[in-house]
VEXKOLLUM-824894 format. One record per residue: x, y, z of N, C-alpha, C in turn. Coordinates in steps of 0.1 Angstrom, whole numbers. Layout:
R    n_px    n_py    n_pz   ca_px   ca_py   ca_pz    c_px    c_py    c_pz
R       X       Y       Z       X       Y       Z       X       Y       Z
...
This chain:
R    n_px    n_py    n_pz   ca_px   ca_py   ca_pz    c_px    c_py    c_pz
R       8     -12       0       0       0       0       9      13       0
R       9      21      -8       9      33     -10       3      44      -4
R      23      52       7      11      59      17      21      71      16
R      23      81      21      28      90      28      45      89      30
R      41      81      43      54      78      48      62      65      46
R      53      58      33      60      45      29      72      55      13
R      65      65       8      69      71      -5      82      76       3
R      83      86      15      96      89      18     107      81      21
R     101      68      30     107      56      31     118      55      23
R     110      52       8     115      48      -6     129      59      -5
R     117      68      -8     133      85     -10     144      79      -2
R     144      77      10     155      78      21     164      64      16
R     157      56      13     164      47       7     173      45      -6
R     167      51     -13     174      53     -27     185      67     -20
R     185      76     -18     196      85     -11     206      75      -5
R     208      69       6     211      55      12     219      50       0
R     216      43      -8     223      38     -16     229      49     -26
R     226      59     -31     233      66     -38     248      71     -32
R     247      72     -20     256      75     -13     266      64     -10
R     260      54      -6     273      40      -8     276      41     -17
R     270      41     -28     278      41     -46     285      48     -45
R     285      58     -42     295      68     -45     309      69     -37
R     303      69     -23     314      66     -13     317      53     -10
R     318      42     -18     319      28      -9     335      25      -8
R     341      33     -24     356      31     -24     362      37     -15
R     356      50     -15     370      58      -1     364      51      13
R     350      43      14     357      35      24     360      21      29
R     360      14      15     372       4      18     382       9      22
R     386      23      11     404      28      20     405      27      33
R     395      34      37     393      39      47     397      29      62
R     394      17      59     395       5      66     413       2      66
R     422       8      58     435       2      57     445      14      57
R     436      27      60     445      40      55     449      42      70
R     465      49      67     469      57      76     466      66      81
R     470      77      90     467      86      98     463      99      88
R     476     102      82     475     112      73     462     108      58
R     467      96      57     450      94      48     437      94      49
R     435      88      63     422      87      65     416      98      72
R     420     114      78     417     124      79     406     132      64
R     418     131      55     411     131      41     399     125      39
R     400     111      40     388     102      38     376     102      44
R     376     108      55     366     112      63     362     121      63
R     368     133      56     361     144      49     352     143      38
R     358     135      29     358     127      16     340     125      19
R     339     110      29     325     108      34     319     115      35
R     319     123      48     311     133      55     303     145      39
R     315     146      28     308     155      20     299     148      12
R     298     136      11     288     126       4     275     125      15
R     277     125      25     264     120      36     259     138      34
R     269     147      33     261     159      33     252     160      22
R     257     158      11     252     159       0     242     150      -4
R     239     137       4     230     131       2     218     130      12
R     222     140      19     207     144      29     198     146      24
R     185     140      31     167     143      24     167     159      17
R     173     169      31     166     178      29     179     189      22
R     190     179      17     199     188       6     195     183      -6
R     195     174      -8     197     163     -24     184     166     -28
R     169     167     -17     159     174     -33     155     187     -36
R     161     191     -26     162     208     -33     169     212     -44
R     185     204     -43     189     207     -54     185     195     -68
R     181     191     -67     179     180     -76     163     189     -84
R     154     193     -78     140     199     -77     144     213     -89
R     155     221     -80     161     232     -83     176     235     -96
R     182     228     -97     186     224    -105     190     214    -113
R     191     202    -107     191     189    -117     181     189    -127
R     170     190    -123     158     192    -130     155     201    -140
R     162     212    -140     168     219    -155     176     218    -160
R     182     205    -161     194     201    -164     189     186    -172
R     183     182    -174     177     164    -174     165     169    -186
R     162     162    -200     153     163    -211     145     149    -207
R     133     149    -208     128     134    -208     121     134    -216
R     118     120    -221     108     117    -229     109     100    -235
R     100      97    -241      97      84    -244     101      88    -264
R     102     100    -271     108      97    -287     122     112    -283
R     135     109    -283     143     119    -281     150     124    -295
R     154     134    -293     163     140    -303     178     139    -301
R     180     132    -299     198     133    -295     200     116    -304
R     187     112    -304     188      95    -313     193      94    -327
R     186     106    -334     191     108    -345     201     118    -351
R     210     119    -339     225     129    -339     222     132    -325
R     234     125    -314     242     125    -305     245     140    -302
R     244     150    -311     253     163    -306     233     172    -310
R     222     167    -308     213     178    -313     210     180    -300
R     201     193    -297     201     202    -289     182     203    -297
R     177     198    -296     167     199    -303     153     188    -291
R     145     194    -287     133     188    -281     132     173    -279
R     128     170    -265     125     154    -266     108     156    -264
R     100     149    -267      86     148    -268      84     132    -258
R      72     135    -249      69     125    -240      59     120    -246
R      53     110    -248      42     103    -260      37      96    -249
R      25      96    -248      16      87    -244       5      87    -255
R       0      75    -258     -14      76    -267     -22      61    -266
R     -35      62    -268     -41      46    -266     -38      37    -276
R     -38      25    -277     -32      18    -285     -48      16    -294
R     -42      27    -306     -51      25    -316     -46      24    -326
R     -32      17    -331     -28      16    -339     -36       0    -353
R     -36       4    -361     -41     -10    -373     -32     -19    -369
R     -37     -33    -371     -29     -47    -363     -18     -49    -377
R     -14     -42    -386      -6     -47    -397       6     -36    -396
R       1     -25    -381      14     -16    -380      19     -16    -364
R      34     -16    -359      40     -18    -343      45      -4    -346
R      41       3    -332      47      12    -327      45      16    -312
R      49      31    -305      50      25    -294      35      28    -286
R      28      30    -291      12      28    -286       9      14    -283
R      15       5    -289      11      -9    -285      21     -15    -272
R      28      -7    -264      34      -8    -252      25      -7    -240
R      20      -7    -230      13      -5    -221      16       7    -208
R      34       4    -208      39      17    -199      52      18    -207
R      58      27    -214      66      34    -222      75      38    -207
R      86      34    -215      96      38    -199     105      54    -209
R     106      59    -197     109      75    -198     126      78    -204
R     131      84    -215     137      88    -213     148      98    -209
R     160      96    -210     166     109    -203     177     112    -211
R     179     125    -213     192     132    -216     200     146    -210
R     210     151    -214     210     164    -209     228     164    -201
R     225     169    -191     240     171    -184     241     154    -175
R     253     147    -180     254     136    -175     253     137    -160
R     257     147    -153     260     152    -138     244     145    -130
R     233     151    -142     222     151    -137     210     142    -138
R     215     128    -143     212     116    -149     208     111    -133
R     213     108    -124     207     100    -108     194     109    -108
R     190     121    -114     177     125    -111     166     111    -118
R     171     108    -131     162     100    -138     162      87    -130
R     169      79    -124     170      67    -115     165      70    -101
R     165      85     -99     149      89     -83     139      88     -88
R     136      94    -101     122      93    -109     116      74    -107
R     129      66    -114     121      51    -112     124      45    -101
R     124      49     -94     121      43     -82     110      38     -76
R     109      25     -73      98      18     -68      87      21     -59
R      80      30     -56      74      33     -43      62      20     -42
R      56       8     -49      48       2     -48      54     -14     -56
R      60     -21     -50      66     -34     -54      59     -42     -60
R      48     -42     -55      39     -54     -57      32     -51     -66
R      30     -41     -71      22     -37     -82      31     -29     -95
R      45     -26     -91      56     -20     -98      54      -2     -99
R      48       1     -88      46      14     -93      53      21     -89
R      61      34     -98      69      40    -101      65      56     -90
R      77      62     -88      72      75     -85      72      82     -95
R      77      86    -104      75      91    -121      64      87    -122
R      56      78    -123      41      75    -125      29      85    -115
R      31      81    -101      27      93     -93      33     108     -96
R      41     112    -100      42     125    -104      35     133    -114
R      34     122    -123      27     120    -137       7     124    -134
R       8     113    -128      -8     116    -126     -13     122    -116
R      -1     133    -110      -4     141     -95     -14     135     -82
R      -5     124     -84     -11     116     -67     -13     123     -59
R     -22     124     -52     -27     133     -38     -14     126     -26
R      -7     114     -24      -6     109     -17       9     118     -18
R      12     122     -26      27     129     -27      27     142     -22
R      17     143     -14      17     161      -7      23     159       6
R      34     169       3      42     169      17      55     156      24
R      53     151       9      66     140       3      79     143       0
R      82     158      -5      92     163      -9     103     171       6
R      90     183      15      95     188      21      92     188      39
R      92     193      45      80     196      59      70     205      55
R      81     218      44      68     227      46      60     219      38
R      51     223      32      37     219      24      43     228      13
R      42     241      11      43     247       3      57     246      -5
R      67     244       0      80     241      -7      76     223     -11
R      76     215      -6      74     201      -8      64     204     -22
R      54     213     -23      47     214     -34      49     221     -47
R      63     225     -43      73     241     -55      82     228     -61
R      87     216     -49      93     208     -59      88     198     -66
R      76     196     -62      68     185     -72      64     193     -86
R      61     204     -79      60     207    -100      74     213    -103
R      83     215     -99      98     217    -109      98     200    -112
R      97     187    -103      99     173    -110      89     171    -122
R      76     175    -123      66     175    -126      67     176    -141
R      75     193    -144      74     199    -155      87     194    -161
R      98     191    -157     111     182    -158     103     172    -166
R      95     165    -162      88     147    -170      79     151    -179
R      74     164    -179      66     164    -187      69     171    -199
R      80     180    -198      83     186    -210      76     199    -210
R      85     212    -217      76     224    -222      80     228    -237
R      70     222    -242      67     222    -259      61     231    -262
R      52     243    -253      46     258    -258      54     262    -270
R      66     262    -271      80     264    -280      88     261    -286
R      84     246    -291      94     231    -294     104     239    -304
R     116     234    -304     123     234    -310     130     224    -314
R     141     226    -328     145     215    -334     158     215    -332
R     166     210    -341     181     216    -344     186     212    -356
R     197     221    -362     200     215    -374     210     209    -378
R     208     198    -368     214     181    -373     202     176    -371
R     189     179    -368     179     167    -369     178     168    -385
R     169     157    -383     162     155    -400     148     163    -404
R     145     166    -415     134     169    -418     129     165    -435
R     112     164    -428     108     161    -439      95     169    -445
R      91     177    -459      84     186    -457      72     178    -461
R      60     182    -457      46     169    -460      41     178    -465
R      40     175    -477      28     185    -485      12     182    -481
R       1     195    -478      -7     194    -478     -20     197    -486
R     -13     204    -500     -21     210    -510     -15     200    -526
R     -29     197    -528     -17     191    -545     -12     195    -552
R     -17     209    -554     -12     222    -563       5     223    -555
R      15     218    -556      29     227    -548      30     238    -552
R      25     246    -558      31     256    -561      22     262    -549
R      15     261    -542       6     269    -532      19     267    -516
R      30     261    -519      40     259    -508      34     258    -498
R      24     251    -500      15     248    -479      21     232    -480
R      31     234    -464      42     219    -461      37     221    -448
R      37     207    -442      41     208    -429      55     203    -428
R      63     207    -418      76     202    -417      76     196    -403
R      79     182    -407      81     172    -400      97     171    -395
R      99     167    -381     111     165    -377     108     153    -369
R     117     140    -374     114     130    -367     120     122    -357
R     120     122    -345     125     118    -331     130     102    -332
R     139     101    -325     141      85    -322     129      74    -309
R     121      68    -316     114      64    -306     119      58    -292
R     132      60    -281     137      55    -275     133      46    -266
R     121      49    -263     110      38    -252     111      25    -264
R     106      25    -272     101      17    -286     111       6    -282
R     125      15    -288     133       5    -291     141      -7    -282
R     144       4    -268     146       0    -256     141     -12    -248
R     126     -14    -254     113     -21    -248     118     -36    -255
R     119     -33    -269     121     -39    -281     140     -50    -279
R     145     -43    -278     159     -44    -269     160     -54    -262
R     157     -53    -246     153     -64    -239     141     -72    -242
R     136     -73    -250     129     -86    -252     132     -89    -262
R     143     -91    -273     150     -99    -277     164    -107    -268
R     165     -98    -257     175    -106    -250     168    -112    -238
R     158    -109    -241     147    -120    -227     145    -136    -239
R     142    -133    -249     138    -149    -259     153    -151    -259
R     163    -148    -264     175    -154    -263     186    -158    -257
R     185    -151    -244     196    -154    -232     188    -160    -218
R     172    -157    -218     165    -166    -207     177    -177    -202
R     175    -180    -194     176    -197    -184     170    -208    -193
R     156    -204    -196     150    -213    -199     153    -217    -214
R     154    -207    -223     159    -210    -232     174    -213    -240
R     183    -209    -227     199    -212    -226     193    -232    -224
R     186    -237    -213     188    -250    -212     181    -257    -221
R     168    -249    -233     168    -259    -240     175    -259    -251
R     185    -249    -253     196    -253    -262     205    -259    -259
R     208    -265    -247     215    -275    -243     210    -285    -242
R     199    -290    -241     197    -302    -244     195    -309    -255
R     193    -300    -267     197    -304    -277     208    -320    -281
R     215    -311    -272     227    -322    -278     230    -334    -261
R     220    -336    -257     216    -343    -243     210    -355    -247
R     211    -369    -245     207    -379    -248     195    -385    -235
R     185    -388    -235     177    -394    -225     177    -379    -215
R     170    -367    -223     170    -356    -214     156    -349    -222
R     149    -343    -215     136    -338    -216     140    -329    -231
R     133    -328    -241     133    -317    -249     123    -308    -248
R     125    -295    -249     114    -285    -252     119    -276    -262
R     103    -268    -264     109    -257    -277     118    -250    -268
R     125    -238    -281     133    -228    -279     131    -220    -288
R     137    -206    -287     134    -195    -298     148    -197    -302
R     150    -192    -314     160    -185    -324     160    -179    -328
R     166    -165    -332     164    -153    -337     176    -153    -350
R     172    -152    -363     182    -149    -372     178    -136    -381
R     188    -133    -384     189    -120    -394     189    -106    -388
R     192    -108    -370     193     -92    -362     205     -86    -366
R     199     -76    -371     212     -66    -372     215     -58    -361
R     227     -52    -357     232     -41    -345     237     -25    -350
R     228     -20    -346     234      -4    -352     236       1    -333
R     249       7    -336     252      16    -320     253      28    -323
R     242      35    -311     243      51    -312     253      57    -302
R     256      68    -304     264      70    -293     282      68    -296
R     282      58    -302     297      51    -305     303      48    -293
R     315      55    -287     323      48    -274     317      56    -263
R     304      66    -261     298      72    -254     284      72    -255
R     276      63    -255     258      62    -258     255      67    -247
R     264      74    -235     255      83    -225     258      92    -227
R     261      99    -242     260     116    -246     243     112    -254
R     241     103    -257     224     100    -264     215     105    -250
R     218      90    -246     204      92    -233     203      79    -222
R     199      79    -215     203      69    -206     198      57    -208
R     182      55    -211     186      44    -220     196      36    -230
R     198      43    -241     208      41    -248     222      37    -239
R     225      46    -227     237      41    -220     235      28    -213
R     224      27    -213     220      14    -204     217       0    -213
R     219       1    -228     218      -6    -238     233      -7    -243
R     243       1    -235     256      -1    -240     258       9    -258
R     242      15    -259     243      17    -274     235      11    -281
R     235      -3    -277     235     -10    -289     222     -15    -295
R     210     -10    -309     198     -12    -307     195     -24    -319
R     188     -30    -317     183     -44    -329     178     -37    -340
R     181     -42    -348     177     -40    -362     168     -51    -371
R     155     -52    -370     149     -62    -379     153     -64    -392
R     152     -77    -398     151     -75    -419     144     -64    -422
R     151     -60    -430     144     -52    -436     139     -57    -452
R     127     -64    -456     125     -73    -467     119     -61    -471
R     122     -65    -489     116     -56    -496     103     -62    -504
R      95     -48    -505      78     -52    -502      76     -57    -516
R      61     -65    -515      61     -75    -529      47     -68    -536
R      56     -61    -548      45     -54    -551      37     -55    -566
R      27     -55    -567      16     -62    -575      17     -51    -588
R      29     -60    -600      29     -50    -611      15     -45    -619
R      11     -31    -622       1     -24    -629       2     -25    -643
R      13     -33    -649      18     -38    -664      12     -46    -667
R       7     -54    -661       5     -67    -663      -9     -59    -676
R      -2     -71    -690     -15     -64    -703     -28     -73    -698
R     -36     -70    -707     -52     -76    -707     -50     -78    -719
R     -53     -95    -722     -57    -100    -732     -74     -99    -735
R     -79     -98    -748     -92     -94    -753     -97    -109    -764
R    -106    -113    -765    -111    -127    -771    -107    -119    -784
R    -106    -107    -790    -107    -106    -804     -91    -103    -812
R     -82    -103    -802     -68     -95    -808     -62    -112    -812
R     -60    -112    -824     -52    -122    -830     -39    -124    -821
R     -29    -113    -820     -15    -118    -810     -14    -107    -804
R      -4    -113    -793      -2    -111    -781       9     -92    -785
R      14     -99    -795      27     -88    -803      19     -75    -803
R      14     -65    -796       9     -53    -804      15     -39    -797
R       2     -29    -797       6     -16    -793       6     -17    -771
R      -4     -26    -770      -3     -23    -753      10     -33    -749
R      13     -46    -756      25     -51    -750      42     -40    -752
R      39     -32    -766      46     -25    -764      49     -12    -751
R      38      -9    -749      36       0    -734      44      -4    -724
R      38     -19    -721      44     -23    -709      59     -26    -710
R      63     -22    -724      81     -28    -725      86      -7    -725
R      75      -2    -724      80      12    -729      93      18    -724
R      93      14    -712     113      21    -709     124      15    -715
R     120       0    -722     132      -8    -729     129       0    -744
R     118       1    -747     117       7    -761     124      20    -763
R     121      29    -754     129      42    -750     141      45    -752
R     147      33    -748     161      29    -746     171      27    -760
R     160      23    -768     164      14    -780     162      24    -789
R     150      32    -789     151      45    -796     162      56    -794
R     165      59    -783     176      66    -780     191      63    -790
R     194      50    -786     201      42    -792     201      42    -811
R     191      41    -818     189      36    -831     186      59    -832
R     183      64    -825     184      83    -831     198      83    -828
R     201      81    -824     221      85    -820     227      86    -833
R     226      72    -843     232      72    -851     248      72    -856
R     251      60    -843     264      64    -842     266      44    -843
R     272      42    -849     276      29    -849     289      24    -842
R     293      27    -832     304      23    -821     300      16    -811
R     310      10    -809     309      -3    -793     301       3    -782
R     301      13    -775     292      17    -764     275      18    -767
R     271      20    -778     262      23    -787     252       8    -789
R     262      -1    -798     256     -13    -798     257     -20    -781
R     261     -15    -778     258     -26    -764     252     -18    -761
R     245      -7    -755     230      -4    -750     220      -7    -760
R     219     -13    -774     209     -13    -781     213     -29    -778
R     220     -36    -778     217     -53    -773     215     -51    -757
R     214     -43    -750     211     -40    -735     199     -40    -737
R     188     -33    -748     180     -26    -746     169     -37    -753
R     172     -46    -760     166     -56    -766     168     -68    -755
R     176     -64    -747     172     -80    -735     165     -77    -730
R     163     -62    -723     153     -60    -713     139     -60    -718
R     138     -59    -734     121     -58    -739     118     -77    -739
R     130     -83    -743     130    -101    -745     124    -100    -733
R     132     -97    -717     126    -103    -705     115     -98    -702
R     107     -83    -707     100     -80    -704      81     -90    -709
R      90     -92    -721      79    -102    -729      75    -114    -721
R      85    -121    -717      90    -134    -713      83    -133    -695
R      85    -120    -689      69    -123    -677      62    -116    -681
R      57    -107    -685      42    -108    -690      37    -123    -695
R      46    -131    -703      40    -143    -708      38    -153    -694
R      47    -150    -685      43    -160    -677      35    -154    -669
R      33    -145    -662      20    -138    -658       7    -148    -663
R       7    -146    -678      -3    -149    -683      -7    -165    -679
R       3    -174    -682       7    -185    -680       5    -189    -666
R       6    -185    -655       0    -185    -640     -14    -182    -636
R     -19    -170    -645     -31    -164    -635     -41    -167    -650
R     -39    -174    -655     -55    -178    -667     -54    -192    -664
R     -68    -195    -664     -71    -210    -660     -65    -217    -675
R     -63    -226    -671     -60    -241    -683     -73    -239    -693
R     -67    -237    -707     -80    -237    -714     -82    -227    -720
R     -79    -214    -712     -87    -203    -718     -86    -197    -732
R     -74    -203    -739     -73    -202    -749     -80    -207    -759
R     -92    -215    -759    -103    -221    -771    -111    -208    -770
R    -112    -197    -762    -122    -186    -770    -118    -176    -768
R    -106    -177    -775     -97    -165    -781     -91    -171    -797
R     -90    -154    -798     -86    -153    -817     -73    -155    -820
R     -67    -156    -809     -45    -156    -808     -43    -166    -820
R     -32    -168    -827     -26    -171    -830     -24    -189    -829
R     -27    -201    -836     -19    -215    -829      -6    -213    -819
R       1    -205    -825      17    -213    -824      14    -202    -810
R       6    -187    -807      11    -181    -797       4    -187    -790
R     -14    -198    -785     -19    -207    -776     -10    -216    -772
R      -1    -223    -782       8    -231    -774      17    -227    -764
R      22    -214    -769      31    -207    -760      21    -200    -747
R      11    -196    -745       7    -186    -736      -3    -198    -728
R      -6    -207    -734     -15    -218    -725      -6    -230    -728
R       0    -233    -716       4    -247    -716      -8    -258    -709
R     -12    -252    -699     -17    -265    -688     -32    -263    -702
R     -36    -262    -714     -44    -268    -721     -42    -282    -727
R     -27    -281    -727     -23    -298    -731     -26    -308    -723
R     -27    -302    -706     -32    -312    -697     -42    -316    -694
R     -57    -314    -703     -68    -314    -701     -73    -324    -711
R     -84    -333    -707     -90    -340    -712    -101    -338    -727
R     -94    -337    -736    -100    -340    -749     -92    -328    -755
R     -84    -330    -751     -72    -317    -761     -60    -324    -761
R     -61    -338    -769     -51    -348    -776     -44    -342    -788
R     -56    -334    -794     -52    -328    -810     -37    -318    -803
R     -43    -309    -793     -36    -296    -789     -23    -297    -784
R     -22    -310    -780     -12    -317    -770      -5    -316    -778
R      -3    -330    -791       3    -331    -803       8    -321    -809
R       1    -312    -815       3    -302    -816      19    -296    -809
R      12    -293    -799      24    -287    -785      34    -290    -787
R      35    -306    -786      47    -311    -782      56    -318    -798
R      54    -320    -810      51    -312    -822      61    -307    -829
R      51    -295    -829      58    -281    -841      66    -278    -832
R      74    -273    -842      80    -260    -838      77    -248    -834
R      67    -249    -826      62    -234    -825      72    -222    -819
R      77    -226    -811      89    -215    -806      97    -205    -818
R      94    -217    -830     110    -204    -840      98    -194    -843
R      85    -201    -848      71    -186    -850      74    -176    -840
R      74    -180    -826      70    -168    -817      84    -161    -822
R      96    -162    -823     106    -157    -821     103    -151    -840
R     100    -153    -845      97    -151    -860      87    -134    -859
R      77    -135    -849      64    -128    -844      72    -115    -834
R      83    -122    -829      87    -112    -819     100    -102    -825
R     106    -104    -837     114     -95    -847     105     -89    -858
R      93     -95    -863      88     -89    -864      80     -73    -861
R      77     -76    -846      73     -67    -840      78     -59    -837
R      95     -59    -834     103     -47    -829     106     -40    -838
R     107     -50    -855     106     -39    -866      97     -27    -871
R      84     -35    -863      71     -24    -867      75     -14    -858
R      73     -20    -847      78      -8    -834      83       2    -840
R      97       2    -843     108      10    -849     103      16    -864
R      97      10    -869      93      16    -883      78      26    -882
R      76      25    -868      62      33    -863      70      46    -859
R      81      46    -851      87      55    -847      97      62    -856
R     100      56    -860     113      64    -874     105      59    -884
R      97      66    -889      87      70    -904      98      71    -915
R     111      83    -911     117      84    -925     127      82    -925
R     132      69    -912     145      57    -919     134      45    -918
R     123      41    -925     122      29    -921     127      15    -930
R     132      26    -940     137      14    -952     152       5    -942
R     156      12    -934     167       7    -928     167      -4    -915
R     152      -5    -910     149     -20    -905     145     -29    -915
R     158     -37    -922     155     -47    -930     161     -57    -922
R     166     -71    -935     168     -84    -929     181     -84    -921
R     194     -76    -917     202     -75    -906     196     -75    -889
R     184     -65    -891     178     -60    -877     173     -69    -875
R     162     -78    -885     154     -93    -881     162     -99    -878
R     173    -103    -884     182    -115    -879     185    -114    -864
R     191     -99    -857     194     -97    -841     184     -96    -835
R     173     -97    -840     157     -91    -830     156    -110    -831
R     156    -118    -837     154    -132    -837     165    -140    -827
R     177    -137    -827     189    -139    -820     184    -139    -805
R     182    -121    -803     181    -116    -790     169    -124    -782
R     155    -128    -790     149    -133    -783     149    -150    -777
R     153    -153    -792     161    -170    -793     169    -174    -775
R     176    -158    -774     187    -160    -761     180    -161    -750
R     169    -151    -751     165    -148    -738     153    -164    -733
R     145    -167    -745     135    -178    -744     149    -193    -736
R     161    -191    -742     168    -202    -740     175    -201    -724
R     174    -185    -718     182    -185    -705     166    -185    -693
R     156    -184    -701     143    -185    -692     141    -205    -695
R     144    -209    -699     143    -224    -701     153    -227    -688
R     167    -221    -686     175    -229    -681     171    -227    -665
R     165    -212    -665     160    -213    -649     145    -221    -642
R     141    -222    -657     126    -229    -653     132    -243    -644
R     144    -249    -649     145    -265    -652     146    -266    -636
């Protein structure tokens, strides 16, 4: 239970120990020093017990540590160590969509700190336990101005109540004025479509430190547990109980801070630095190229398959306007003709995946291009003729016959007054190029 005189308790205790920390070495000495030493040493003490008295340590701590100490749960010193720019305290309900983590989906966001190293033991008075059994923080009672904290700080009433709000406004931050600095980042968010109307909001984005910190230790709670250290040892245990275990692969480590992560913030010093990095997989995104076949277009070869090859065509036009017949030249126009081969070659399999078996009996295409664009029709019951067929002709030299063709038109659509100059040289490499590409999509199907 949370009372009055159990919350000072706390205080007097954490002072108590702050003071052994500090002084415990001068007095080991102390126990083995000479005459002339231990005079010193006992001065040494005496200025630590002074300094750690109830009624010295929270005045100054209230009075100046407390303008000395930035808190928050997203800081600015995460994304550059040397910024001088605003920490923001975040609390919000967790209303985040279940397909996005952030730190709304934490329950209690632990606080952090930056500022004058000196004044860092203010943030470790802040967490201090005043309720065990329930974990409750005095930062948390500060936070939601506990009635039970009146007359906690001082005897008077009125001073005991001057330093709960200098702790108060310490934890909570004064953003009336936020400021940035310029080592943070920024990002300008347009709010009008027109840009020329220059309405941005300028975003400056914070390091989530609660987030990641949270995030931190609970990858070293699944991998360094007890429980999961012993069931990776039994692994290799004969006539010994097995259970699961976690494994984590693909963490990456970025350290902020470098040989100092307590110029960041105390979390960060208390992570050594060092924060996890998830994969970062790149997203699988559903091409808008993909052509639409129509029951009435005889082949596949036309003006929309050309669209969807349009930056390789670009490429090749560039190439064939230059007019320059040199080695750098032809190799971006055979650069430029593999990329339209492979471009052909998934559209075709696109097609080949997402149309049922069949669908080529009511369509106008071509034989030789049904064999190529419908295979699983050979697999179907009373398409013996089609099978034969398939497996057969030659249909492949047609497609590749259909597909030099086509780059000639292309090119003789676009250059009107060289078109006498795509003759039988250009068929021959537009038949080559695709020959290569159909033969290096064979070798990875296999």
């Amino acid at each position: 239970m949370i009372t009055k005189t159990s919350i000072i308790k706390t205080i007097r205790q954490f002072l108590v120990e702050q003071n052994h920390k500090k002084s415990q070495t001068d007095r080991k000495k102390l126990e083995n020093a000479n005459l002339s030493d231990k005079e010193e040493l006992l001065k040494k003490i005496a200025d630590y017990d002074e300094k750690y008295r109830f009624d010295v340590w929270i005045p100054n701590a209230a009075l100046v540590l407390a303008k000395q100490l930035y808190f928050g749960t997203h800081i600015s010193r995460g994304i550059h160590s040397s910024s001088k720019g605003d920490n923001v305290n975040f609390q919000s309900a967790p209303t985040l969509p279940p397909e996005f983590v952030g730190s709304q989906l934490i329950p209690k966001l632990e606080l952090d700190a930056n500022g004058n190293a000196a004044a860092l033991p203010l943030a470790g008075f802040f967490n201090i336990i005043v309720d065990a059994e329930k974990g409750v923080t005095l930062k948390e009672l500060l936070l939601t101005d506990d009635p039970r904290l009146e007359g906690c700080f001082a005897d008077d009433p009125e001073l005991s109540n001057q330093y709960k709000v200098c702790f108060q406004n310490a934890l909570k931050g004064d953003l009336t004025k936020p400021s940035s600095d310029e080592r943070n980042k920024q990002i300008l968010w347009v709010n009008h479509p027109a840009p020329q109307e220059d309405n941005y909001t300028c975003l400056v984005p914070l390091h989530p430190s609660s987030l990641t910190n949270h995030f931190y230790y609970k990858i070293n709670q699944l991998r360094y547990s007890d429980t999961n250290k012993q069931a990776l040892s039994n692994r290799y245990k004969k006539d010994t109980e097995q259970f699961s275990y976690t494994t984590l692969q693909g963490i990456g480590v970025t350290v902020l801070g470098g040989t100092k992560p307590q110029n960041v913030s105390q979390l960060t010093s208390n992570q050594g630095g060092r924060n996890y990095l998830l994969p970062s997989l790149p997203p699988i995104f559903k091409s808008r190229e993909q052509i639409r076949l129509t029951e009435k277009q005889t082949t596949i070869f036309n003006r929309r398959l050309a669209y969807a090859c349009r930056d390789s065509f670009n490429l090749l036009y560039e190439v064939v306007g230059a007019e320059k017949n040199i080695y750098p030249e032809r190799d971006k126009r055979k650069f430029a003709l593999e990329l339209i081969a492979q471009t052909v070659l998934m559209q075709v399999e696109r097609i080949q995946k997402t149309y049922p078996a069949g669908w080529s009996k009511d369509y106008s295409l071509n034989e030789y291009q049904k064999y190529w664009l419908d295979p699983g029709r050979a697999e179907l019951d009373g398409e013996e003729i089609f099978r034969q067929h398939a497996e057969q002709d030659n249909w492949s030299a047609e497609i590749i016959r259909q597909f030099a063709l086509w780059i000639n038109a292309c090119l003789k659509w676009r250059f009107k007054s060289i078109q006498q100059d795509f003759a039988t040289p250009e068929y021959n490499q537009w038949c080559r190029d695709m020959e290569q590409a159909i033969a290096a999509q064979a070798r990875l199907n296999k």
